[in-house]
C-alpha positions as CSV (number, residue, x, y, z in Angstrom):
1,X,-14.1,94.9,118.3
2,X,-11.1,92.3,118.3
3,X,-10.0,93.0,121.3
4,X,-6.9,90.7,121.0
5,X,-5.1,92.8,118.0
6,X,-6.4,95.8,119.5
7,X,-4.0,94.9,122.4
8,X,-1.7,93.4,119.7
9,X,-1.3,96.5,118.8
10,X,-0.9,98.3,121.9
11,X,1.8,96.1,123.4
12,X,4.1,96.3,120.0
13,X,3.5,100.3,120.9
14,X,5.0,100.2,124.6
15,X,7.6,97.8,122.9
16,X,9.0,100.1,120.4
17,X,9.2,102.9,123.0
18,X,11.4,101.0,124.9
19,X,13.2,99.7,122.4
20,X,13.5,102.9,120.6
21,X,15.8,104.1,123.8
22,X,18.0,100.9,123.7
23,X,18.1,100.3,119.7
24,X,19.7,103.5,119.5
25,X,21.8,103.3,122.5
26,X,24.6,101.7,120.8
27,X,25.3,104.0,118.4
28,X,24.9,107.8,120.1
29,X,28.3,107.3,121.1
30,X,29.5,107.5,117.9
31,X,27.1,109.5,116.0
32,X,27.7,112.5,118.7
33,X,31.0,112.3,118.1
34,X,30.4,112.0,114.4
35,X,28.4,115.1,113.9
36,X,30.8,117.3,117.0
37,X,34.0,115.7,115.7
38,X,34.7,115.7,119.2
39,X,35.6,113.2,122.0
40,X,34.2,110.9,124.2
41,X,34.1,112.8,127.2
42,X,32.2,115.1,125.5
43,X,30.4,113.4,123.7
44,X,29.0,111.7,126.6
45,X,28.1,115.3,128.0
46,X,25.9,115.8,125.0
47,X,24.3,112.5,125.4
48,X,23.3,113.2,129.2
49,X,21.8,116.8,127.9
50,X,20.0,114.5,125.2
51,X,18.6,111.6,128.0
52,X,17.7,114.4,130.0
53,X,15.5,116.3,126.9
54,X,13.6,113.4,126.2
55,X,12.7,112.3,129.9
56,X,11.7,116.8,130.5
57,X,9.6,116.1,127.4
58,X,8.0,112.9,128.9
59,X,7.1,114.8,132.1
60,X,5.5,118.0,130.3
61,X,3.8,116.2,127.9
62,X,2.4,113.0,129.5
63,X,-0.8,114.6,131.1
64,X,-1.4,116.5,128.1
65,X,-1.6,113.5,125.4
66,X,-3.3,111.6,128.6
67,X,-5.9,114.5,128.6
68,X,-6.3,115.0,125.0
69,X,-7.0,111.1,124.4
70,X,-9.7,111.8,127.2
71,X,-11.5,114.2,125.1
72,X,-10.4,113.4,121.3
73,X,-10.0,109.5,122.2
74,X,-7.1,106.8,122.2
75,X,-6.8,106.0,118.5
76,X,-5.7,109.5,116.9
77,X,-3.2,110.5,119.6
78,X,-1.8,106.9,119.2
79,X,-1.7,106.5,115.9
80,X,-0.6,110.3,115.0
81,X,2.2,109.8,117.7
82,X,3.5,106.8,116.1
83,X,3.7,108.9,112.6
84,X,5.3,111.7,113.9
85,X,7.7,109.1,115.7
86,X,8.8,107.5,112.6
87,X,9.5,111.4,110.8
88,X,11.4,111.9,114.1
89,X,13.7,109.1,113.8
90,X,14.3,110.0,110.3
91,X,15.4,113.2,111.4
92,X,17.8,111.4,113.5
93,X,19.6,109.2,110.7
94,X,19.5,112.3,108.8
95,X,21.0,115.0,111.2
96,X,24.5,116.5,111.0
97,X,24.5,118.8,113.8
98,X,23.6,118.3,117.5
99,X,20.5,121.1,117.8
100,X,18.9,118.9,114.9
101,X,19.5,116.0,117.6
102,X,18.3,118.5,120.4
103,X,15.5,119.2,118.3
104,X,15.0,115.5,117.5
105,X,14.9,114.1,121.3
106,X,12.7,116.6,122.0
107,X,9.8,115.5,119.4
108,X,10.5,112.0,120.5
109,X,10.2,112.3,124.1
110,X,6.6,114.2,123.6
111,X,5.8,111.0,121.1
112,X,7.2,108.4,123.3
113,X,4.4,109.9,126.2
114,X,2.0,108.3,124.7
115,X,2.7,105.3,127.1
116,X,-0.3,106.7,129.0
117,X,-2.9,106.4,126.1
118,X,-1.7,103.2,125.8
119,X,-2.4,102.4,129.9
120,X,-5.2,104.0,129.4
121,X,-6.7,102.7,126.7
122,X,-6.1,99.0,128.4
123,X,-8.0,100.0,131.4
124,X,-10.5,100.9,129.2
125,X,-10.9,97.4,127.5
126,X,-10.7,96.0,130.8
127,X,-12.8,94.9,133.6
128,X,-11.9,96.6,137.2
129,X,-10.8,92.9,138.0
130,X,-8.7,92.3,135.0
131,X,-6.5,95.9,135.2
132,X,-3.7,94.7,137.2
133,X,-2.9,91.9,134.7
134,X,-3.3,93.8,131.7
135,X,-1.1,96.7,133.2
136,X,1.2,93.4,134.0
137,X,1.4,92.8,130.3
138,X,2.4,95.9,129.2
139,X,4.9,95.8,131.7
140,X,6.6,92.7,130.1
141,X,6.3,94.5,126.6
142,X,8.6,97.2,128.0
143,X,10.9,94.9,129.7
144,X,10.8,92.7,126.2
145,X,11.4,95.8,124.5
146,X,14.4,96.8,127.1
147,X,15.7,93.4,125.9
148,X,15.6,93.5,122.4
149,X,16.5,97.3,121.8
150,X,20.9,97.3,122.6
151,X,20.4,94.0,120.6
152,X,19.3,94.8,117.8
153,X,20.6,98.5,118.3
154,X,24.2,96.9,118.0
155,X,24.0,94.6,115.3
156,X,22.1,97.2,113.0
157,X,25.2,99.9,114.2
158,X,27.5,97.0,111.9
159,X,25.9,99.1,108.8
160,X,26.2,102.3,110.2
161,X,25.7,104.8,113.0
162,X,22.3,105.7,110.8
163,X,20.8,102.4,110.4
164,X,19.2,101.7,113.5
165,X,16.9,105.2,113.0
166,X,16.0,104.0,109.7
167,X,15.3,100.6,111.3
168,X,13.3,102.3,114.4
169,X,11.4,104.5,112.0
170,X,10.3,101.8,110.0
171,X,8.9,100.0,112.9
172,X,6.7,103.2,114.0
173,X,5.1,103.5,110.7
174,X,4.4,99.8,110.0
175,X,2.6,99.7,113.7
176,X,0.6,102.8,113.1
177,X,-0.2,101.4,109.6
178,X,-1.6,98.1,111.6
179,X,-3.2,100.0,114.6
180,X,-5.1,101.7,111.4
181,X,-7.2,98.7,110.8
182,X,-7.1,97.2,114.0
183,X,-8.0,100.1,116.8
184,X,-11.5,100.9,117.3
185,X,-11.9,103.6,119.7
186,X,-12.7,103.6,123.2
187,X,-13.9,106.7,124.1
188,X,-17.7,107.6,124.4
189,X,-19.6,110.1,124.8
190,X,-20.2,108.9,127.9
191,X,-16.6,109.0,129.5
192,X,-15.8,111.5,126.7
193,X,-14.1,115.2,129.3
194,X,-13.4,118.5,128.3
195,X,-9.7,119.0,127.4
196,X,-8.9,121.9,130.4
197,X,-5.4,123.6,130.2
198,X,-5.9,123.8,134.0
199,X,-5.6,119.7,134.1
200,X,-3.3,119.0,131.1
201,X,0.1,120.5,132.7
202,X,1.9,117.9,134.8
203,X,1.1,120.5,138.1
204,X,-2.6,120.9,137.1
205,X,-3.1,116.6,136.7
206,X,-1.1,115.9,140.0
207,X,-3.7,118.1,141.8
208,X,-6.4,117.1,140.5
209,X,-6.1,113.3,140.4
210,X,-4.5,113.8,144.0
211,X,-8.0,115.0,145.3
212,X,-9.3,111.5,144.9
213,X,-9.3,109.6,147.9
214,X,-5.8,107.7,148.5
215,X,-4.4,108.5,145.4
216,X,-2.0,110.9,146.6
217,X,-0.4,108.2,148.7
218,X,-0.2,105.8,146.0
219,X,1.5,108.5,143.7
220,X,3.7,108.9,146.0
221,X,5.0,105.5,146.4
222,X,4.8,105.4,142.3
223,X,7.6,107.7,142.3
224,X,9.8,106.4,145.2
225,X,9.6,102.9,144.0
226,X,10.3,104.1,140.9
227,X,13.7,106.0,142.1
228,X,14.2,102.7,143.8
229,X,13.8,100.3,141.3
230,X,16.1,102.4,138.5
231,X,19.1,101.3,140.4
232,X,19.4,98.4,138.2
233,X,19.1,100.4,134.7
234,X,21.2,103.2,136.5
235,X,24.4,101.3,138.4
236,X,24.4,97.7,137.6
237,X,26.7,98.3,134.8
238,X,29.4,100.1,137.0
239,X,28.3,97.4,139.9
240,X,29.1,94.4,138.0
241,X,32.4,95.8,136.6
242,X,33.4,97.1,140.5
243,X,32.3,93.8,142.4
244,X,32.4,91.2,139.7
245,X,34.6,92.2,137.2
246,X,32.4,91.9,134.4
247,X,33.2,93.4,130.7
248,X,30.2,94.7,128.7
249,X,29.3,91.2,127.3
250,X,28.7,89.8,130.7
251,X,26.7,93.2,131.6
252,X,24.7,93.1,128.7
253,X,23.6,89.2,129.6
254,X,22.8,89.8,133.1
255,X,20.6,92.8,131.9
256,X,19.1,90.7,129.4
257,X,18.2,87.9,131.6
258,X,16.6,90.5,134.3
259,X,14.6,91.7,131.6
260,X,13.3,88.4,130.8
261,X,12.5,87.4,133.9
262,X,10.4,91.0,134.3
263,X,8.6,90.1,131.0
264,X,7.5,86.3,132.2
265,X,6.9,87.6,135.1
266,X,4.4,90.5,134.4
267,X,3.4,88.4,131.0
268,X,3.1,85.3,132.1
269,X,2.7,85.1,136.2
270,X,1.3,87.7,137.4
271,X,-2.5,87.0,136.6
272,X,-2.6,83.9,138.7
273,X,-0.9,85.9,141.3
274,X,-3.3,88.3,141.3
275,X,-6.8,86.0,140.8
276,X,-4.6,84.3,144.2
277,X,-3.9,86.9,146.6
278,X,-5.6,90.0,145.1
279,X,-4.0,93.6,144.6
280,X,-3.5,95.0,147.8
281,X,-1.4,91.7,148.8
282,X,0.6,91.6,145.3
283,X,1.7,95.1,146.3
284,X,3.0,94.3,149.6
285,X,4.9,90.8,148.3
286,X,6.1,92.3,145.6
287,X,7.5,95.3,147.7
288,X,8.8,92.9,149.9
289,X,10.8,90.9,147.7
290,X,12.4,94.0,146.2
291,X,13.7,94.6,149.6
292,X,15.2,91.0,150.1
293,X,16.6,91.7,146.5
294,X,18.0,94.8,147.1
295,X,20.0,93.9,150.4
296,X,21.3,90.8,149.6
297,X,22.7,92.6,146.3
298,X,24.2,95.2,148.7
299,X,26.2,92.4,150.1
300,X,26.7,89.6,147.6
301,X,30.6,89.4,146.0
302,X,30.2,86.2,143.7
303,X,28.8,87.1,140.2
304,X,26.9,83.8,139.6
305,X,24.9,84.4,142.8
306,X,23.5,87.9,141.4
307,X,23.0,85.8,138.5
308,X,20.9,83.0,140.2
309,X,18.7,85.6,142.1
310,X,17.3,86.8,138.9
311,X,14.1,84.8,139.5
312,X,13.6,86.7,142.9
313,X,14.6,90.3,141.5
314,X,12.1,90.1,138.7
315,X,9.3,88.5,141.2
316,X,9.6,92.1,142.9
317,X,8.0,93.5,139.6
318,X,4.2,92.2,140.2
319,X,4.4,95.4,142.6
320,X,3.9,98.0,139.6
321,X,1.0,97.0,137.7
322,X,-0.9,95.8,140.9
323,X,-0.1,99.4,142.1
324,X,-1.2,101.1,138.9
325,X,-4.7,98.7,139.2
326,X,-5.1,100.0,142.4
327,X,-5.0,103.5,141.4
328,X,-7.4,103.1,138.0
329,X,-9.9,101.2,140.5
330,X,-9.8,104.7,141.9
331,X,-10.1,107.3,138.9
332,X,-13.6,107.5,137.0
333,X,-13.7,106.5,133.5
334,X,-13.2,109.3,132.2
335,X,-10.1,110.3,133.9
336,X,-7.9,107.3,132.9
337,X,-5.8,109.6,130.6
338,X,-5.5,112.3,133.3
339,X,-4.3,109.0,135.5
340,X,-2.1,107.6,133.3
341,X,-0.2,110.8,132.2
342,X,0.5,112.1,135.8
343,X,1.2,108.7,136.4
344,X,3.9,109.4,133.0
345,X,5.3,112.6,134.6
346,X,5.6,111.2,137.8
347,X,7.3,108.3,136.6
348,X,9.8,110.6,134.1
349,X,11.0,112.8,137.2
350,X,11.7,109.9,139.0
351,X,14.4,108.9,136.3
352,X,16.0,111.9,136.3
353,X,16.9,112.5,139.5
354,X,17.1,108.4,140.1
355,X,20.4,108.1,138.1
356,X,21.8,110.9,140.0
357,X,21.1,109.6,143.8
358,X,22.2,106.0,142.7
359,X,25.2,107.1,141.0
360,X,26.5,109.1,143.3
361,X,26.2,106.9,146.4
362,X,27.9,104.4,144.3
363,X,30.9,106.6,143.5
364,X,31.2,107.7,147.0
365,X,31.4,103.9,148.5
366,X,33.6,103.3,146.0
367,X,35.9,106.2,145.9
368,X,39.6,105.9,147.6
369,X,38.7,107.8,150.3
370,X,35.3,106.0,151.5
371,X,35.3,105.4,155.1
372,X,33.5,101.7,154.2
373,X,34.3,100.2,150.7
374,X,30.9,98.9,149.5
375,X,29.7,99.0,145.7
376,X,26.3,97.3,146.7
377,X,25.3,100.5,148.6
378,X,23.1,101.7,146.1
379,X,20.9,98.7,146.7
380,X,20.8,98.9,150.4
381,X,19.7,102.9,150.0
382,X,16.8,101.4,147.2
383,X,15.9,99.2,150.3
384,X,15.9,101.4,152.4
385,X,13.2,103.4,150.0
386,X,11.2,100.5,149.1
387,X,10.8,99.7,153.0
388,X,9.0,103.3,153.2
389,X,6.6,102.6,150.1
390,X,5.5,99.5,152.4
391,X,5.1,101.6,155.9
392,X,2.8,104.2,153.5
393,X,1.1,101.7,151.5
394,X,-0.2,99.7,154.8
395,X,-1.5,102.9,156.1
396,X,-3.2,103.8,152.9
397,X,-6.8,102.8,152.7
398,X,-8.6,100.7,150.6
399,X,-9.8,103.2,147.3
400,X,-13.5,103.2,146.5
401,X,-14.2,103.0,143.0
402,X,-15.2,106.3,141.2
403,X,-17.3,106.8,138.5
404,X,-17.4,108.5,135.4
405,X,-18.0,112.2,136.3
């Protein structure tokens, strides 16, 4: 086995499912209108009902591709995803009428679930010391992939509202045409489980992977950091027009550079970190510096000072995959898929309700009315959420390692 274009090939995967949200970002504006010849307003209606498809299709379908990679392995429910992806955004550059878009968001949100087979096919080609820093890496492919997506997203929409699906399906197909060759399976008879309805609805998978010893706990600090971390994809575009004045250039920049920092961090830093301190301690530092981050963004008025505390905000992110190599210490071999798709859900509820909370305590700090004008508040209320995940994770005991049941 080559391990190293097996992982090639897995990291290009999480990339293009981040990317395929930005690349095509750009352009829904236009193309909703252009297929409602409607207006904006509406049209961003139609794009919320659209986000809000994909991430419901994320949530329902994460434990069940997780489950059915458990029993029919990694490679076909990666590789089939990534076809069925590529028809999917051809659908997309190809439909005239909103249900076809509907219908179109909803095949790729099940697709773009695979993130889980891809988490848990790198546990699987890890060693229990060596999961946190492989989780960390596909943690900067995402953030790599949040980069690149609007960016190539807008120059592609120059040659049309329809040219960055053609350009996102091409991708797909070419990557599941190179995991092809390249992607042995991982999955033996030996850590090879029964595909259970019972265990492959998000519900089912939460129960059951919350019987193991301290996993409940950690799931449940998953999905509060999680809330409390989407406040930079969720506000800091209305933030840095409110307190800083920025047009979209400057927004898309600062995003840019956070996403860079998130990639070198989790690509690059995060493994010497780790062989440093260990899990449990990246957890809490990382944690801790999201809270740092978080209030002095609730207070800071000069743009270039957000700016220069990139560095600090993108430390904070060594806290996901340490937590997420904490929790696959826990779960036997043959439960990584389980894992990694409640893990998914989890993680897609989190971002629905996330843009809503962050939102609306920006727009009520900010309103005419507010008894205390203060745009940063959505920070201070993700501080005030992060400083929970630490009080639970300090009482949460160390997890024993399962085996394969």
């Amino acid at each position: 086995m080559n391990k190293r274009l097996a992982v090639t090939f897995l990291l290009i995967s999480v990339m293009l499912d981040s990317m395929g949200i930005g690349l095509i970002m750009p352009v829904m504006p236009d193309l909703i209108q252009e297929v409602e010849g409607q207006g904006l307003g509406e049209a961003a209606v139609w794009g919320g009902i659209l986000a809000t498809t994909f991430a419901a299709m994320q949530f329902l379908f994460g434990p069940t591709l997780g489950s059915l990679s458990d029993r029919y392995g990694r490679r076909p429910i990666l590789i089939i995803s990534l076809v069925i992806m590529a028809f999917d955004y051809v659908l997309m550059a190809l439909a005239h009428t909103i249900w076809l878009l509907i219908i179109a968001r909803i095949i790729g949100g099940i697709t773009a679930a695979t993130q889980s087979t891809s988490a848990a096919y790198m546990a699987d080609i890890s060693e229990p010391d060596e999961k946190a820093a492989n989780f960390g890496l596909i943690g900067a492919a995402f953030g790599l992939g949040f980069v690149l997506g609007p960016m190539v997203g807008g120059l592609l929409a120059e040659y049309g509202t329809r040219a960055p699906f053609w350009a996102a399906a091409g991708l797909a197909a070419a990557n599941a045409i190179f995991g092809y060759f390249v992607l042995p399976e991982t999955v033996t008879d030996r850590i090879r489980r029964p595909f259970e309805w019972r265990r492959a609805n998000p519900l089912g998978a939460f129960k059951n992977i919350g019987s193991l010893p301290g996993l409940k706990r950690l799931l449940l600090i998953t999905f509060v950091y999680t809330i409390a971390f989407f406040v930079y994809p969720g506000v800091w575009a209305y933030f840095g027009a409110e307190r800083f004045d920025w047009g979209p250039g400057m927004i898309g920049l600062s995003l840019g550079i956070f996403g860079i920092g998130i990639a070198i961090v989790q690509g690059l830093l995060i493994r010497p970190i780790l062989n440093r301190i260990g899990e449990r301690k990246a957890v809490i530092l990382g944690l801790s510096v999201d809270v740092l981050a978080f209030v002095a963004l609730g207070f800071v008025t000069n743009g270039w000072v957000a700016l220069a505390m990139t560095p600090l905000t993108a430390l904070g992110s060594i806290a996901g995959p340490a937590l997420q190599g904490i929790m696959s210490r826990t779960a036997s071999d043959d439960q990584q898929g389980e894992l990694q798709g409640t893990v998914t859900s989890i993680n897609a509820v989190a971002t629905i309700l996330a843009p809503l909370l962050v939102t609306q305590t920006f727009w009520y700090f900010t309103a005419a009315n507010t008894p205390i004008y203060l745009p940063g508040a959505p920070f201070l209320f993700s501080a005030v959420l992060t400083i929970g995940c630490i009080i639970v994770f300090m009482q949460t005991p160390r997890p024993l390692r399962a085996r394969a049941t």
